[in-house]
Backbone as CSV, one residue per row, in Angstrom:
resi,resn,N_x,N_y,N_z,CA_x,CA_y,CA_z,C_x,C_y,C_z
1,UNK,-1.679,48.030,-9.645,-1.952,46.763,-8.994,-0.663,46.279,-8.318
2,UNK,-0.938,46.169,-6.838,0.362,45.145,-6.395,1.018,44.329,-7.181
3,UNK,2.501,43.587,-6.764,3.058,42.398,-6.940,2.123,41.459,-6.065
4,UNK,1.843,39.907,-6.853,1.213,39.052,-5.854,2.339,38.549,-5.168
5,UNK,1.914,38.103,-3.641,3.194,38.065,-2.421,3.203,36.304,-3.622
6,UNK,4.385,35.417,-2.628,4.747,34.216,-3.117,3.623,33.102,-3.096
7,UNK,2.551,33.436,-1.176,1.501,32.532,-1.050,0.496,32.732,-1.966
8,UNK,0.506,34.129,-2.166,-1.061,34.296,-3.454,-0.958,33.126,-5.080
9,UNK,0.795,32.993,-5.380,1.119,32.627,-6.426,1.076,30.923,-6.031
10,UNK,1.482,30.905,-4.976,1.335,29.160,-4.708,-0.124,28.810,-4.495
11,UNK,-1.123,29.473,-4.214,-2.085,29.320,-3.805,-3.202,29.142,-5.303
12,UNK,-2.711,30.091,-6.466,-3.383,30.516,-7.373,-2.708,28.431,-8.576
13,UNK,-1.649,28.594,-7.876,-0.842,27.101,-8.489,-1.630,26.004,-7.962
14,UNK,-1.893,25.970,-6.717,-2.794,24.801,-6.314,-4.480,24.871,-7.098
15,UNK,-5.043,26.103,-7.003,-6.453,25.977,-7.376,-6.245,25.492,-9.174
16,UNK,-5.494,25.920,-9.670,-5.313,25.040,-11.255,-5.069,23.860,-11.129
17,UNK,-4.018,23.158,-10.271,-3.567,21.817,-10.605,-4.928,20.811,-9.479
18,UNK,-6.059,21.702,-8.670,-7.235,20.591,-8.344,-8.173,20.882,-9.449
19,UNK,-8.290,21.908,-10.286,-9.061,22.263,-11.465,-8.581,20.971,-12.583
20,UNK,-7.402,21.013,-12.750,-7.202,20.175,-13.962,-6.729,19.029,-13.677
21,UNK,-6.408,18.681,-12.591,-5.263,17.216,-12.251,-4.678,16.416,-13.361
22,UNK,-3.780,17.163,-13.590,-2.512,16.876,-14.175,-1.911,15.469,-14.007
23,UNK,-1.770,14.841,-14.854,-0.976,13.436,-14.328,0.505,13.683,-14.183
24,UNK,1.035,14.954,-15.097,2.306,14.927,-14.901,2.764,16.474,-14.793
25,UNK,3.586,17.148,-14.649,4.170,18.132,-14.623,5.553,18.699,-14.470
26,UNK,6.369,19.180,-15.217,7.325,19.416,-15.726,7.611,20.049,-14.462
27,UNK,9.271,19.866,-13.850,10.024,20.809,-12.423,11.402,21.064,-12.806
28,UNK,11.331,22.254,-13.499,12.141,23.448,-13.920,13.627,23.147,-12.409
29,UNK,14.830,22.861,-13.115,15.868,23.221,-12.263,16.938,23.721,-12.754
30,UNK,17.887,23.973,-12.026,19.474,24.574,-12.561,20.139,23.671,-13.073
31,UNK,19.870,21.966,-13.208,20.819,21.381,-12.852,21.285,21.088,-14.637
32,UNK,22.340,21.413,-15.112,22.537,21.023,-16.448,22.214,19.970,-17.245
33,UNK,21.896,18.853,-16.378,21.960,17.683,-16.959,19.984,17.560,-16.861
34,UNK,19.132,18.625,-16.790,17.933,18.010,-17.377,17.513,16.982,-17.634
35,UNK,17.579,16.292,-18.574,17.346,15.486,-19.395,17.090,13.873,-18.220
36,UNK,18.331,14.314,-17.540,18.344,12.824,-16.644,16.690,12.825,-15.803
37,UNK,16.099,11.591,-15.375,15.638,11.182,-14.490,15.515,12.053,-12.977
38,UNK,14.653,12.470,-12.216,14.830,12.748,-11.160,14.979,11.679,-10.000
39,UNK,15.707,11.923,-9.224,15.903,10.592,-7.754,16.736,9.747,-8.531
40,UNK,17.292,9.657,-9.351,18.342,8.825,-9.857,20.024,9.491,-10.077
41,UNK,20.596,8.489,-9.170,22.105,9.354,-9.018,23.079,7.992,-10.010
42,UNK,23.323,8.694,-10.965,24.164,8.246,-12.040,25.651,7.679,-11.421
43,UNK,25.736,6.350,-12.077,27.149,6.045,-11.441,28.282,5.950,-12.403
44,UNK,29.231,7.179,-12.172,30.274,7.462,-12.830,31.924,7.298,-12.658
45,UNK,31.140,6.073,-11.709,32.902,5.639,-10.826,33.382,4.541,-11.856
46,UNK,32.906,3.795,-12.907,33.283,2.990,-13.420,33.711,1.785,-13.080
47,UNK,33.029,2.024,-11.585,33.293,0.093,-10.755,32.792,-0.727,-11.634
């Protein structure tokens, strides 16, 4: 069996999340600090 290309896998991602509509869903990143808030830029200048 093939690898599925990237659209088959985004495509197979959309038909679950109109199957189940999810109120929320977890978005996996590099950024170490997890934990924080997304769209929120922490202020570490100590003004």
């Amino acid at each position: 069996m093939p690898a599925m290309t990237v659209n088959q896998k985004i495509g197979i991602l959309r038909q679950a999340v109109r199957r189940h509509s999810p109120a929320a869903y977890p978005v996996p990143s590099a950024d170490p600090h997890q934990s924080e808030q997304l769209g929120v830029i922490p202020d570490h200048t100590g003004l």
